[in-house]
Structure formats: C-alpha cells, structure tokens
VEXSETOR-459941 format. One record per residue (C-alpha): residue in three letters; x, y, z. Coordinates in pm, 1 decimal, always signed. Example, Ala and Ser with C-alpha at 12.3 -4.5 7.8 and 13.67 -1.06 7.14 Angstrom:
res ALA xx +1230.0 yy -450.0 zz +780.0;
res SER xx +1367.0 yy -106.0 zz +714.0;
//
This chain:
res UNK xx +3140.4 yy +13719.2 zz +24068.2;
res UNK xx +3186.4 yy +13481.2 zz +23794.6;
res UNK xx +3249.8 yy +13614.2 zz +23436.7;
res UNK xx +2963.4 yy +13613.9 zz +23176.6;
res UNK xx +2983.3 yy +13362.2 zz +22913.6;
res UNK xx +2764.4 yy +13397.0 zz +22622.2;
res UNK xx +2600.9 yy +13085.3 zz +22449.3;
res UNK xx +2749.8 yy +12810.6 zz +22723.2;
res UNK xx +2630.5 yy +12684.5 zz +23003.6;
res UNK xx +2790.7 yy +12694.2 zz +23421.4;
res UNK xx +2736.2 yy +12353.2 zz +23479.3;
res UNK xx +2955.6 yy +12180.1 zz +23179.6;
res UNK xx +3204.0 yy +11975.5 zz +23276.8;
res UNK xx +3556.1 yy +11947.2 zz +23099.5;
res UNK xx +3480.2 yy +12194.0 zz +22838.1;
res UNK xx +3713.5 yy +12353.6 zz +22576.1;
res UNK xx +3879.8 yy +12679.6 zz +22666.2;
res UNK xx +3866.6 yy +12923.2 zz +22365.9;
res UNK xx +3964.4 yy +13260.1 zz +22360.1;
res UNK xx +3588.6 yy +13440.8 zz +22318.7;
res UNK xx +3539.2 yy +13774.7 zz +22255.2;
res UNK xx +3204.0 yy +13793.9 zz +22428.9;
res UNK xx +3360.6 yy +13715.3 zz +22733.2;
res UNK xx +3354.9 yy +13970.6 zz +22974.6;
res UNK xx +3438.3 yy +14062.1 zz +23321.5;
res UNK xx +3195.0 yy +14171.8 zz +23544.8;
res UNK xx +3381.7 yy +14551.6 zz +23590.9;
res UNK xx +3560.0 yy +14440.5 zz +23906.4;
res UNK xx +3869.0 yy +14576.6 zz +23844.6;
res UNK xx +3875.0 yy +14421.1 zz +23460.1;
res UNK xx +4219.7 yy +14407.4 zz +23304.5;
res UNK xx +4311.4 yy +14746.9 zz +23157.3;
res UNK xx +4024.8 yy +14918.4 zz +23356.0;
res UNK xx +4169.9 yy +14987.2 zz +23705.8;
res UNK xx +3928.4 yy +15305.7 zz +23703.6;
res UNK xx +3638.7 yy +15088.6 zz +23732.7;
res UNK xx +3784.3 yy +14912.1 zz +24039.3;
res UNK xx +3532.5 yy +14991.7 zz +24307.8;
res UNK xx +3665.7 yy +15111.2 zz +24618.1;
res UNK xx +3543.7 yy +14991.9 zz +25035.5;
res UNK xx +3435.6 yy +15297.8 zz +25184.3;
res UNK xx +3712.5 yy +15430.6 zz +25396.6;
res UNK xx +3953.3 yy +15198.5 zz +25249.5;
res UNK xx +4222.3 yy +15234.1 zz +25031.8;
res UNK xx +4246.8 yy +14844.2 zz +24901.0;
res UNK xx +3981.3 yy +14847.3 zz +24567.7;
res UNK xx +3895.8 yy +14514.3 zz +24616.6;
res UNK xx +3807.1 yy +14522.7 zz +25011.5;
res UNK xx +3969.3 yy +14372.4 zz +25328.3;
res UNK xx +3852.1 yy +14039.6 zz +25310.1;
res UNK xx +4045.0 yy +13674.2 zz +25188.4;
res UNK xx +4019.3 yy +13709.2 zz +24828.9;
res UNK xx +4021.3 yy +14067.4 zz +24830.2;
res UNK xx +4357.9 yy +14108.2 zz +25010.8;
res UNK xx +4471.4 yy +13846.2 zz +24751.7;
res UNK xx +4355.4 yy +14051.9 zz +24479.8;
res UNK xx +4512.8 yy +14373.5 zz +24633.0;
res UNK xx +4800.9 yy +14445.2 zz +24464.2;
res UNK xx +4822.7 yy +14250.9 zz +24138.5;
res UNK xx +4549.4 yy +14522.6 zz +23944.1;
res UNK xx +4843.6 yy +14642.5 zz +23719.5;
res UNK xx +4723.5 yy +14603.0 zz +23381.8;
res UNK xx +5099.3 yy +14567.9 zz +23280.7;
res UNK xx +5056.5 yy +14210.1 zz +23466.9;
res UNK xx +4800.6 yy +14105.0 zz +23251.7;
res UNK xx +5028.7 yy +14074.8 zz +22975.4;
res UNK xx +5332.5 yy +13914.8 zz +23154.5;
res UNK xx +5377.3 yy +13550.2 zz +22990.0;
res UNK xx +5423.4 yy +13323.9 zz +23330.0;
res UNK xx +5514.8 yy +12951.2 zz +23263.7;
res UNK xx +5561.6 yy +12695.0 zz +23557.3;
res UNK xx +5564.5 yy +12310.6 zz +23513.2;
res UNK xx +5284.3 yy +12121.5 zz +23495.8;
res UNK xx +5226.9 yy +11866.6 zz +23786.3;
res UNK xx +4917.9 yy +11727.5 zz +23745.8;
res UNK xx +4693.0 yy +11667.4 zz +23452.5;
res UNK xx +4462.3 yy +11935.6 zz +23293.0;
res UNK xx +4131.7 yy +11787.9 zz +23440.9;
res UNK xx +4253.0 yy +11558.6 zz +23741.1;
res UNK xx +3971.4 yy +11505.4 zz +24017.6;
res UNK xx +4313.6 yy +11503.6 zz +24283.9;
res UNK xx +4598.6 yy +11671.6 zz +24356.7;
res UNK xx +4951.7 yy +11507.7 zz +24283.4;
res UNK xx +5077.1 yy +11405.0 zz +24625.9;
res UNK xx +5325.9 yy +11174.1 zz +24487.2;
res UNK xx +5595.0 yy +11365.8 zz +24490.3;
res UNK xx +5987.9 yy +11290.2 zz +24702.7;
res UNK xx +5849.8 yy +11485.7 zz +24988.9;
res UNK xx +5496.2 yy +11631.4 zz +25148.0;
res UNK xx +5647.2 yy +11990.2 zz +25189.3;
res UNK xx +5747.8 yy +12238.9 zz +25431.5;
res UNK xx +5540.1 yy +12369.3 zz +25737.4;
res UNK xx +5585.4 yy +12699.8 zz +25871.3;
res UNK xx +5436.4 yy +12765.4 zz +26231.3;
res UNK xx +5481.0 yy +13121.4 zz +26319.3;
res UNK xx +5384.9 yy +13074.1 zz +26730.9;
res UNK xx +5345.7 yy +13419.9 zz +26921.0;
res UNK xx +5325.6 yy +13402.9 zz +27282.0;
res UNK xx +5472.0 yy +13790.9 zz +27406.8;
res UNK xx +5452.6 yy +14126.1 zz +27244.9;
res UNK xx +5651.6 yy +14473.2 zz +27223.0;
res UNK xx +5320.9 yy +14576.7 zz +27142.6;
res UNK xx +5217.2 yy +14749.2 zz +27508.7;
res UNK xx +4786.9 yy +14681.0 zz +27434.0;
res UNK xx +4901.7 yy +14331.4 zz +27383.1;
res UNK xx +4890.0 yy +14080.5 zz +27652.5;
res UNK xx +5071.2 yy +13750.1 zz +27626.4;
res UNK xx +4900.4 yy +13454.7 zz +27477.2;
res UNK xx +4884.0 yy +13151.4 zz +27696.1;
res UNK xx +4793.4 yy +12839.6 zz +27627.6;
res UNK xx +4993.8 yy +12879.0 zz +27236.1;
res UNK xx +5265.2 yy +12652.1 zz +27311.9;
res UNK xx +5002.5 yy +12391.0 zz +27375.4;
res UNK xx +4880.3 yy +12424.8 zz +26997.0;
res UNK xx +5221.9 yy +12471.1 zz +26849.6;
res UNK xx +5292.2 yy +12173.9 zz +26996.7;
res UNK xx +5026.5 yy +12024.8 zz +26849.6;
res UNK xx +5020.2 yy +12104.2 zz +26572.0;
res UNK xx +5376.9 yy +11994.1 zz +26516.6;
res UNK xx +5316.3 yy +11666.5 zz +26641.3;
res UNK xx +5006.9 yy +11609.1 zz +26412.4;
res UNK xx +5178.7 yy +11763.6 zz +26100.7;
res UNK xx +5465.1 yy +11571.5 zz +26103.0;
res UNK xx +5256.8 yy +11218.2 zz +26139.5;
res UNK xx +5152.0 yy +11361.7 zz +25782.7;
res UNK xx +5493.7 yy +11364.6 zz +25636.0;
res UNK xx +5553.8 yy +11782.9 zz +25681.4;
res UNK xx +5917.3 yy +11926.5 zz +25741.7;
res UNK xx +5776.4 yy +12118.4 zz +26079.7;
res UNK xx +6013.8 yy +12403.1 zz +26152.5;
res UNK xx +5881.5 yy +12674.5 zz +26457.9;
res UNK xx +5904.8 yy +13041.6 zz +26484.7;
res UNK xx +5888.0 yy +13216.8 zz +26803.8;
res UNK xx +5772.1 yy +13555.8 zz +26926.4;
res UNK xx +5964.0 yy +13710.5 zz +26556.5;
res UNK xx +5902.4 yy +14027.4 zz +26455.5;
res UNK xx +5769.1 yy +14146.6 zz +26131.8;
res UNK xx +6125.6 yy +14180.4 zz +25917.4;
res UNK xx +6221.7 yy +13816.3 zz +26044.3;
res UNK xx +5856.3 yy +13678.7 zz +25959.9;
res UNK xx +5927.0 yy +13862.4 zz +25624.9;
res UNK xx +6238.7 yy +13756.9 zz +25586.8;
res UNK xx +6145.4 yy +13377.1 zz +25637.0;
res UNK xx +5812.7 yy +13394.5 zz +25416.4;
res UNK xx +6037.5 yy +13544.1 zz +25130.9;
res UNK xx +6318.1 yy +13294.8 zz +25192.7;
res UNK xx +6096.5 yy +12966.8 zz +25164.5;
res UNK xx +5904.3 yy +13130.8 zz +24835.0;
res UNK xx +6290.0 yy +13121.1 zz +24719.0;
res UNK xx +6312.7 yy +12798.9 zz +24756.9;
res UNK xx +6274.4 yy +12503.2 zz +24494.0;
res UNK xx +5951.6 yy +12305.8 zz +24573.0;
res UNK xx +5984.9 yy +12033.9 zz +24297.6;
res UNK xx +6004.7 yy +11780.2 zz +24510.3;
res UNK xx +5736.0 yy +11854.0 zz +24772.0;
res UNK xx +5320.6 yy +11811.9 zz +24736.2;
res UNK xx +5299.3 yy +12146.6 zz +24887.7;
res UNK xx +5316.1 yy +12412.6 zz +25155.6;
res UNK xx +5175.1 yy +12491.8 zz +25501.5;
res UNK xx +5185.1 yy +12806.7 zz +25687.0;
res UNK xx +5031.2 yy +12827.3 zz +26024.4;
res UNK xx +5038.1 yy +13198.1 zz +26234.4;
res UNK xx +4927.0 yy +13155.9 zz +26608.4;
res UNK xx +4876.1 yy +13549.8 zz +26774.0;
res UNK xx +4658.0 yy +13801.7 zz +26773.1;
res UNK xx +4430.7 yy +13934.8 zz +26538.1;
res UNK xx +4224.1 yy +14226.9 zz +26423.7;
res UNK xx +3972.3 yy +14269.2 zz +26097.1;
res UNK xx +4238.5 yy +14209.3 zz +25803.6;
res UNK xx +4551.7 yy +14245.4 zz +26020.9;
res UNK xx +4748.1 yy +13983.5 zz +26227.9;
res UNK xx +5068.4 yy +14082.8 zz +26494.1;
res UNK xx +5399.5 yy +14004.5 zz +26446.8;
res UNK xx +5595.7 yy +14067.7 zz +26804.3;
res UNK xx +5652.2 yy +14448.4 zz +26698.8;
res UNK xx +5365.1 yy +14541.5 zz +26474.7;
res UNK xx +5082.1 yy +14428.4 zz +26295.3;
res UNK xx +5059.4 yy +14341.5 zz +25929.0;
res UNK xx +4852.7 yy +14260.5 zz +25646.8;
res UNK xx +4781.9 yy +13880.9 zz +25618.2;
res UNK xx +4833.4 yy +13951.5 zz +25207.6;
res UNK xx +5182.7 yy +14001.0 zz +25289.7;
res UNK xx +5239.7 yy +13666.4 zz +25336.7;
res UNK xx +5070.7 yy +13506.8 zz +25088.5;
res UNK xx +5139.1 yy +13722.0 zz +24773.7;
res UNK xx +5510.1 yy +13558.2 zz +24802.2;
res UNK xx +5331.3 yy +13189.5 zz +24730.9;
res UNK xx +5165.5 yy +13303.1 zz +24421.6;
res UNK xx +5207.8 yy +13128.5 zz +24081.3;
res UNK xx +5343.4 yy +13360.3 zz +23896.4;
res UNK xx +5606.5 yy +13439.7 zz +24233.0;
res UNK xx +5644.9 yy +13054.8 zz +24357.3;
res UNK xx +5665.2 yy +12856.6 zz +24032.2;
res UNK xx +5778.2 yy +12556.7 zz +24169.5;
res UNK xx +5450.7 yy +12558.4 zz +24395.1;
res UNK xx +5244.2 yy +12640.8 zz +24079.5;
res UNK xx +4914.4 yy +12414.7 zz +24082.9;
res UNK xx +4993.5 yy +12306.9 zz +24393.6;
res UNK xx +4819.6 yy +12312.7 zz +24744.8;
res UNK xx +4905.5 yy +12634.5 zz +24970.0;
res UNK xx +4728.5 yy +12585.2 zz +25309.9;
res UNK xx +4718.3 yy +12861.2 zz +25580.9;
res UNK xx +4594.3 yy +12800.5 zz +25898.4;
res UNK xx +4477.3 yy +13122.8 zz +26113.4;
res UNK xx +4469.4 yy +13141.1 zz +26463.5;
res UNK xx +4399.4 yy +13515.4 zz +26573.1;
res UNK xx +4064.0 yy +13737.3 zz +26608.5;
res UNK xx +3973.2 yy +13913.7 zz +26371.6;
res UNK xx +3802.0 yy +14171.6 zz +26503.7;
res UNK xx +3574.0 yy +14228.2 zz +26900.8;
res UNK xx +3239.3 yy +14104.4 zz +26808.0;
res UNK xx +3102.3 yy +13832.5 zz +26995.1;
res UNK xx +2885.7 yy +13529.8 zz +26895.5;
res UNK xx +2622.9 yy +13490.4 zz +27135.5;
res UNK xx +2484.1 yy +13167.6 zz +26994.4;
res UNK xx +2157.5 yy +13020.9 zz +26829.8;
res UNK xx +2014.3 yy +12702.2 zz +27113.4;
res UNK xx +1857.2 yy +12449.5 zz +26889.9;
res UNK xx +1577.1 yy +12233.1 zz +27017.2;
res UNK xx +1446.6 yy +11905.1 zz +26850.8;
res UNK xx +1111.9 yy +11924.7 zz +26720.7;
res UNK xx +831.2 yy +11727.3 zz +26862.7;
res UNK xx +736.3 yy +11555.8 zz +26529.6;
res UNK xx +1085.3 yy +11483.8 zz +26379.7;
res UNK xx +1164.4 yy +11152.5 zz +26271.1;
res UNK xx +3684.8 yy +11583.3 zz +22755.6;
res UNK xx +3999.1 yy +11660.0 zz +22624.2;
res UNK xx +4342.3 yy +11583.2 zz +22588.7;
res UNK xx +4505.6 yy +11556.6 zz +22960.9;
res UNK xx +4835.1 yy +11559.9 zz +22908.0;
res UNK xx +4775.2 yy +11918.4 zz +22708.5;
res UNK xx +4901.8 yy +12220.9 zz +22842.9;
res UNK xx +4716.8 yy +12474.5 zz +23032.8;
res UNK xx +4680.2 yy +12804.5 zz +23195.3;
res UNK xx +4562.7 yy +12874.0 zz +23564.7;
res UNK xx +4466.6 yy +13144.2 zz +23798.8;
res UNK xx +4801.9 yy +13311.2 zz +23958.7;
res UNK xx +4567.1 yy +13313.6 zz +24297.5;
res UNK xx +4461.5 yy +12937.7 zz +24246.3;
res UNK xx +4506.2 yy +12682.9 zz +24493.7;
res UNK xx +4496.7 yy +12857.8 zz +24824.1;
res UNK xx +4311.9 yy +12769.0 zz +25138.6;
res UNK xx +4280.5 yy +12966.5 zz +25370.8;
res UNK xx +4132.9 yy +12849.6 zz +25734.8;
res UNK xx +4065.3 yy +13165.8 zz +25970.5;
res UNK xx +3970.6 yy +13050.0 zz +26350.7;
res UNK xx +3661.3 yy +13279.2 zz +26322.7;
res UNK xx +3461.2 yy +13441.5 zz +26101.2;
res UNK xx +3598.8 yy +13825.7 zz +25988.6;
res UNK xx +3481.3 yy +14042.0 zz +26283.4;
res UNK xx +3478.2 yy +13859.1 zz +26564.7;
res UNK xx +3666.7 yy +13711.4 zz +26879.4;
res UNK xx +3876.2 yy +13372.5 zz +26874.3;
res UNK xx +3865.6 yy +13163.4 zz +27187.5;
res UNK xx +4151.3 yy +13046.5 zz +27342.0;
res UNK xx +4179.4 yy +12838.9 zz +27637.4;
res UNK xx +4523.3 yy +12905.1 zz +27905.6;
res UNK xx +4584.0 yy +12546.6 zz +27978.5;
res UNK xx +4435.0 yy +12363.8 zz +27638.7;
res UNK xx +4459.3 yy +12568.4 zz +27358.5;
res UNK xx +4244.5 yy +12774.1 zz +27107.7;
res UNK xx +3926.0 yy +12614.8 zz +27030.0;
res UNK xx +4054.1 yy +12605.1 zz +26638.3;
res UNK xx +4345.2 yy +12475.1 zz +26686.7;
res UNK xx +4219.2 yy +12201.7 zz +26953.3;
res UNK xx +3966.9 yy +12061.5 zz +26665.0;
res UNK xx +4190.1 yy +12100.7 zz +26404.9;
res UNK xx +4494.8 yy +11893.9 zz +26548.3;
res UNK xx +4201.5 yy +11656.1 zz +26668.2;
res UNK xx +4091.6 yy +11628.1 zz +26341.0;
res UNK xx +4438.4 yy +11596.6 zz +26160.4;
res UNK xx +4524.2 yy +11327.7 zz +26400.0;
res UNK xx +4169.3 yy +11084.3 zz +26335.0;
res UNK xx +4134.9 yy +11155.3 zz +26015.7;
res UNK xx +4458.1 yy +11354.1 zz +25863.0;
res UNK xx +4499.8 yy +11045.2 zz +25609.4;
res UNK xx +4167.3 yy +10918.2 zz +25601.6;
res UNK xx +3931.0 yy +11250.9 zz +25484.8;
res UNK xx +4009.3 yy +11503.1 zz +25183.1;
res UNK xx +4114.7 yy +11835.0 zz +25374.5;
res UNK xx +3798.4 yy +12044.0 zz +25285.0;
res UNK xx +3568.3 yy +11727.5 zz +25452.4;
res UNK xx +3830.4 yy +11720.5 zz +25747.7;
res UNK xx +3775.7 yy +12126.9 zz +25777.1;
res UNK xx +3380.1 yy +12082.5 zz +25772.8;
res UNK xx +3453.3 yy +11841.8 zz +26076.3;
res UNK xx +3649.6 yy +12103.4 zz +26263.8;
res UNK xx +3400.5 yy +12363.3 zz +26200.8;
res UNK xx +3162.4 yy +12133.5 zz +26335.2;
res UNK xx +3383.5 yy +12041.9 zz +26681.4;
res UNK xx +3421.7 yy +12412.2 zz +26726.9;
res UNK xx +3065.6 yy +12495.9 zz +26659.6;
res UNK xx +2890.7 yy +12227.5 zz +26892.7;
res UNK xx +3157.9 yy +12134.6 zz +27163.7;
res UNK xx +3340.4 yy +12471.7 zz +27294.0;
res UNK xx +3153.8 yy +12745.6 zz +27459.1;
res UNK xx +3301.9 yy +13004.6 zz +27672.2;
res UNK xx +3253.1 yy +12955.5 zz +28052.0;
res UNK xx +3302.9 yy +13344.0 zz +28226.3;
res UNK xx +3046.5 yy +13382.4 zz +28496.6;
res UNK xx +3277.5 yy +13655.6 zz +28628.3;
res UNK xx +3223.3 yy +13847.2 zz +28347.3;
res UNK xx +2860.4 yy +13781.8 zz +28205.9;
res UNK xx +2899.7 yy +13945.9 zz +27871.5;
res UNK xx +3206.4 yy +13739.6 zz +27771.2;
res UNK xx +2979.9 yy +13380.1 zz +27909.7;
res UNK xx +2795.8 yy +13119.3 zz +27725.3;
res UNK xx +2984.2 yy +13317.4 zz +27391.0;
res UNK xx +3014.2 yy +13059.8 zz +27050.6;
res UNK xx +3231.6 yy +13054.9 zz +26781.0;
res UNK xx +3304.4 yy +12911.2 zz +26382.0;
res UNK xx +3578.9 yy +12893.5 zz +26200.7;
res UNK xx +3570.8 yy +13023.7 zz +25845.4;
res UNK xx +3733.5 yy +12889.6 zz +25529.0;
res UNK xx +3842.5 yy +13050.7 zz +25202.2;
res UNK xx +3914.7 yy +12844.1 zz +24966.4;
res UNK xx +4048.6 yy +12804.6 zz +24600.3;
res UNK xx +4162.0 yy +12501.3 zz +24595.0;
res UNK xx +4091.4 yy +12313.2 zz +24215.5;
res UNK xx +4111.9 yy +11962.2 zz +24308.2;
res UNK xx +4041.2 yy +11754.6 zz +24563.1;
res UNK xx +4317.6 yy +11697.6 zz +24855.3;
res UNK xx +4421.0 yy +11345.5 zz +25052.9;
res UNK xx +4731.3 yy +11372.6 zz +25249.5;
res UNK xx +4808.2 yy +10998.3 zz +25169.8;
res UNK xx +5026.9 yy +10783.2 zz +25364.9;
res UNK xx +5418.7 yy +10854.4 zz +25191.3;
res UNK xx +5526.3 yy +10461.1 zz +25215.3;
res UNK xx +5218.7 yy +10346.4 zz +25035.1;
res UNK xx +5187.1 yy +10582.5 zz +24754.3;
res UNK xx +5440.8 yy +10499.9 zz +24454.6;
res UNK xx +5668.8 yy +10781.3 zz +24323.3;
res UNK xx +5480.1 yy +10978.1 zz +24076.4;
res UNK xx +5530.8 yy +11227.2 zz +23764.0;
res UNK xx +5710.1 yy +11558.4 zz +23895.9;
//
C-alpha cells in the first residue's frame, strides 16, 4: 500500500522530496516496528510468499534503516528512460534444468529448445549469454553471488532467466528446491551498487503451484461495431526489478516436448520482432497476449488436463521506461 501523505496530492508529477513528519507508513512492517509486521497464516515470512513479499523478506531489520548506502548515479533524477548507453548491454544468466536428483521430479523436455532460444534472441540484443545446466543449488548460489561481485559500470543491466520446475514461492535447483528471494536479494541496491538504478530482469519459467486454468470462451456480440536533474537522490533498495513468472502464483506452466514452454515460445517470439522496437513492459503485454489467445493444451487422453489456458504474470518495479536500443546506433553516454 502506498504511504499516506498529508496535504499533497498522488497524481503530482516531479515534486519536491522533503523529509515530512506526517508521513507515515501504513503499519506494514514500518521501520522500527517489526512487531506490527503482519504475519501469512501458516507462514513464517511477515510479508507473505508472493514477488514483492519475498523481496521484502529479509531486509525488516530496523538496524538497516539507518545504514547510509551510496551508489553512483546513472541516470538523471526524473528521466522518462533508462540509461542504455553504457560500453556494454550486460550479462545474461540462463539457469536451464532438464534432469533432477529430486526422485518426484521428471525430466523436462522440450528446455533445450527455449534455452536455445532464448540465447539466440538475447544476444541479437547485445547480452553476454552464458548457460547453466542441470546445477545444483550451492553452484546456482555460488554463480548468483559471484556475478553480484562483479563491477557492472559498464553494462545497462542484468538478466537472469531460470528454466525448471516450480511450486507456489519455490523453484528446483537439480538437488533441492529454493526460495526465488535467494536469488534476487544478491542484486539489490544496497548489495549490487554498480547495478544501482539500473534494470534487473528475471524471467521465470516453472509452475508455481497445480491449479489449472480452465479458460473463459469469448463470443462477439451481435451489436458490436521540476527540479534540478543533475541533483542527487535517494531510491528504493528493491527498485528496478522485473520480474516475469510464466503463470500466475498457483497454477500449472505449459510446456510443450518438441517446442518449448508456452512463455518462453512468446517471449523469444516477441524479443526477436520487436526486442528493439517496443519498451520491455509493452513487449511483455504482447507475450501475455500470445500466451493467452494462441496456446491451449491439447490432452484428449487425459480430459482434465485438455482444452487447459494459461497467463503469464509480471511484477514489476521498474522506474523508467526500458528500450533495448540498437548498441551501434546509440552514442556513448554518461556512466
């Protein structure tokens, strides 16, 4: 929920930040109040299972509220775009799992398919694609916390893409399943300087959950026809993420053996038309759309698992707008 803010209005554009002290939080876990936090039933995470909750999970310590965190600045205070003008685009991480230690588990085919494609279509935007296969959890770790180490100066931003299974809030490494906040808590602002104000873009392929999406069929009806820019400022630690799950929280992801998942089918589509063309939050309303209206599952065999739908579903807190523009026409710009 957003905060309260006496005497000014939502819907001003560009105005000054001043420290107010009738601002208030809306007792979500407020800074110095951690026994307010309200707690999911049967859950042990205050602010749920969800995106933004397993984000939040974690950094509740009111000690961290008074840490002083100071990254560069790499794009003016109140610009409409991200900076992607710098030396390079940025590192992609594809973490593609095909078998499992895990004995419920069965192998995934048809992921090789989308890793492929997906490298293909990231590196025709300018991405340093490097592949993972089948690791297990400490090596996934390992990686994640490696590349956080790493100096991003030079790059737009970063791109982490994890093809396996999935359940509600949990993903499979070869040995085990893990939290999804695992990963990105090492990309955070305050953890990832050099990626501070800067696009971090996770693609999802996995269920998350057994719940099945039986479809709506639609039918046509009969009678249709201020301020200083180059000033200094302060952002969000959890700002600038997108997140792009392959389904909506609780249900099953589709996956064809020969052709892919339906996400990642649409998505590498998408990238491919219009990867250079449409900002990425317009590209992902395009996917959602391709998954929505072209794939349906085709199981006669098994009539419960026929005719079944599915939609992707994006989180996102991303502050600007972003345009994966063509590297050799774009000039070098301020880093």
């Amino acid at each position: 929920m957003d905060a309260s803010n006496n005497g000014e209005s939502g819907d001003q554009v560009g105005i000054r930040v001043d420290s107010n002290p009738d601002d208030h939080t809306d007792a979500l876990g407020s800074a110095g109040s951690a026994g307010n936090s309200v707690l999911v039933p049967g859950s042990s995470h205050p602010y749920g299972t969800g995106a933004i909750g397993q984000l939040a999970n974690g950094y509740s310590s009111p000690s961290s509220s008074y840490r002083k965190n100071v990254a560069k600045m790499v794009t003016d205070r109140h610009a409409a775009e991200y900076n992607m003008r710098h030396k390079n685009r940025g590192k992609a991480l594809i973490f593609n799992h095909e078998h499992f230690e895990v004995p419920t588990l069965k192998s995934r085919a048809g992921t090789n398919v989308d890793c492929e494609n997906l490298t293909r279509v990231l590196k025709q935007l300018d991405f340093e694609v490097t592949v993972y296969k089948d690791c297990r959890y400490k090596d996934i770790l390992r990686t994640i916390e490696y590349a956080a180490s790493q100096n991003h100066a030079d790059s737009d931003c970063i791109l982490v893409a994890i093809l396996s299974h999935g359940e509600m809030g949990y993903i499979y490494a070869k040995d085990t399943q893990y939290k999804l906040e695992n990963i990105w808590s090492f990309f955070t602002a305050n953890h990832c300087p050099s990626l501070a104000g800067k696009p971090k873009l996770f693609f999802i392929q996995a269920c998350q959950g057994d719940r099945l999406d039986g479809g709506v069929t639609m039918q046509r009806s009969q009678t249709e026809t201020d301020g200083d820019s180059s000033m200094s400022y302060k952002i969000p630690v959890h700002a600038d993420f997108l997140i792009a799950y392959s389904t909506v929280p609780g249900f099953y992801s589709w996956r064809n053996t020969t052709r892919g998942s339906w996400f990642m089918q649409s998505l590498c589509a998408e990238l491919a038309a219009n990867g250079k063309r449409l900002d990425i939050l317009t590209l992902l309303t395009f996917v959602c759309q391709r998954v929505a209206v072209d794939f349906e599952s085709c199981t006669p065999d098994t009539p419960e698992m026929h005719q079944q739908k599915q939609i992707p579903c994006i989180t996102t807190m991303l502050t600007r707008i972003l345009h994966f523009r063509d590297k050799q026409s774009v000039p070098a710009g301020r880093v």
